[in-house]
C-alpha positions, 0 to 999 in steps of 0.5 A: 168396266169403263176407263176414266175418260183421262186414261183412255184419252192417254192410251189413245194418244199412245196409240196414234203415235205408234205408226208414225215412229220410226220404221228403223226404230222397231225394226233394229227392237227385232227380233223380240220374240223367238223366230220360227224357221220352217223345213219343208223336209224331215230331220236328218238329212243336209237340209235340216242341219243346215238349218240348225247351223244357221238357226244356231248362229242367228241366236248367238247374234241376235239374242232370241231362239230361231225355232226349227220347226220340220214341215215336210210333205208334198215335195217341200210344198206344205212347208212353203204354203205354211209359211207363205200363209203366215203373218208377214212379220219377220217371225216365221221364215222359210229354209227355202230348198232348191226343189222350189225352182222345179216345184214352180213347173212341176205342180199346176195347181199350187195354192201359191206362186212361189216368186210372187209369195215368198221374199228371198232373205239370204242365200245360205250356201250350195253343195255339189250332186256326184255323179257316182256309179256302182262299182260293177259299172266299166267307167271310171270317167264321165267320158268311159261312162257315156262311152258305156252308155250309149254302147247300151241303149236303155238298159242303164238304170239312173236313181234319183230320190224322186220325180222333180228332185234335184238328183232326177233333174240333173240328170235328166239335164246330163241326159239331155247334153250328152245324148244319153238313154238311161230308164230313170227309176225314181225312190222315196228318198235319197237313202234308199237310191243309195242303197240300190245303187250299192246294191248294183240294182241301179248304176248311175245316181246323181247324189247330193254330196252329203249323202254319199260321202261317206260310202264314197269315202268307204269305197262303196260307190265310185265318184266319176265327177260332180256338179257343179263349176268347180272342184269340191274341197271335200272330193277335191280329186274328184274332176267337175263333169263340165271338165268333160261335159263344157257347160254343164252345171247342177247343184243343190242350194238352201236359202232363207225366205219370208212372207212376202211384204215382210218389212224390208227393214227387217229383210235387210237386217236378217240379210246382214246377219246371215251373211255375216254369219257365213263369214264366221270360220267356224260355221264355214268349217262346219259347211265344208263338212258337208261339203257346202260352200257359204253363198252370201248375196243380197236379198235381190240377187237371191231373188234373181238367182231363184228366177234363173233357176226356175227358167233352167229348169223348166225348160230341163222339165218340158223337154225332158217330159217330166210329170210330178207323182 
């Protein structure tokens, strides 16, 4: 079928003046479609209903469905290539997990480099690890801890929810400061770590907050301290570790990414909406239950804090010799 020669000079003219319109112009039309938010690990746990959070959130304001769609699998890094290898065009975004900042010394031969390939959209907010011990264990600080530790030379067991995971390298970081010798036994999981820590096969496990709150609260395990700078609200007699340890500083974080050379327009837009999303009290409560702090910045500080994190951390993971599984 062959167009007449009028209609096809009319399309070819509308398709000349597309490229020149405006950049702001199609950016504000964004989103037009629904949006894809991929979870590099499984459902259930903070990371996936923080993502729900947000996805909630962002379509109330934007008026289109952000999709959550859970890719987990080797360490986060299937959900990180699967968007890496996406179309550069603000429909497909990554949840980033701050496994990423370990990911990028512990995996040699990745299909990507995660600073040159994804670029940072928005920090979500960040939640403390606990440092919480059996109930068995004679230490009701951190100092009585360290105190028992080093009293017993490697025969204090620390659980983590696997080689590289926040939990096993912060505290693999409090080892190192405090001159502590702990066997690190490393579990599928951040679920069955705590049970065995319940369970008294291990005594010491530094846990994202999420997931021991309620055995804390329960008094099933006992909280000595927690990570980050200052107290959570949702332990807030719980003392930070750095009240004893000065300068010690872990936590877990989540963000949002994209393709790298996504239109900055678009960057820029989906910013904006994130951060003002983490204004509203609402969600903020819903974050405090979990024991997650709203952490707005623009994309280029996100950018900064994700290479500062990755220097901390691979010095933390060469010094400490670790290897992923």
């Amino acid at each position: 079928m062959k167009f007449p020669r009028r209609r096809f000079l009319h399309l070819a003219a509308r398709a000349a003046v597309l490229p020149a319109l405006p950049r702001f112009a199609w950016a504000q039309a964004y989103p037009a479609r629904p949006v894809t938010i991929v979870v590099p690990v499984p459902p259930g746990g903070a990371l996936d209903i923080i993502a729900r959070l947000l996805g909630r959130a962002l379509s109330e304001r934007l008026g289109q469905q952000f999709i959550i769609e859970n890719k987990p699998g080797a360490g986060t890094n299937l959900g990180v290539e699967t968007v890496v290898r996406a179309p550069a065009d603000g429909y497909t975004l990554l949840l980033i997990p701050s496994s990423v900042t370990a990911n990028a010394t512990l995996y040699t031969k990745l299909n990507f480099d995660f600073v040159r390939d994804i670029a940072p959209i928005a920090m979500i907010s960040s939640l403390p690890l606990v440092m919480e011990v059996n109930l068995s264990v004679p230490a009701r600080t951190v100092l009585e801890f360290i105190a028992w530790a080093k009293a017993n030379p490697g025969k204090v067991s620390m659980a983590s929810g696997g080689t590289g995971s926040t939990s096993h390298i912060g505290g693999e970081l409090f080892k190192m400061v405090t001159g502590i010798d702990m066997v690190h036994v490393p579990y599928h999981g951040g679920a069955p770590a705590l049970t065995d820590l319940m369970g008294g096969q291990v005594q010491l496990y530094f846990s994202p907050l999420p997931e021991s709150l309620a055995a804390i609260t329960a008094g099933q395990v006992r909280a000595l301290a927690v990570s980050t700078a200052t107290r959570s609200a949702a332990l807030p007699d719980v003392p930070t570790v750095s009240e004893s340890v000065p300068g010690f500083e872990a936590s877990t974080w989540q963000g949002i990414g994209a393709p790298k050379n996504t239109p900055a327009e678009i960057v820029a837009r989906l910013n904006t909406e994130i951060n003002t999303a983490l204004a509203d009290p609402k969600l903020q409560a819903r974050l405090a239950d979990l024991g997650s702090v709203p952490m707005p910045m623009s994309p280029l500080e996100f950018e900064k804090y994700i290479v500062d994190e990755i220097a901390k951390w691979a010095k933390v993971i060469h010094e400490a010799g670790i290897k992923a599984e």
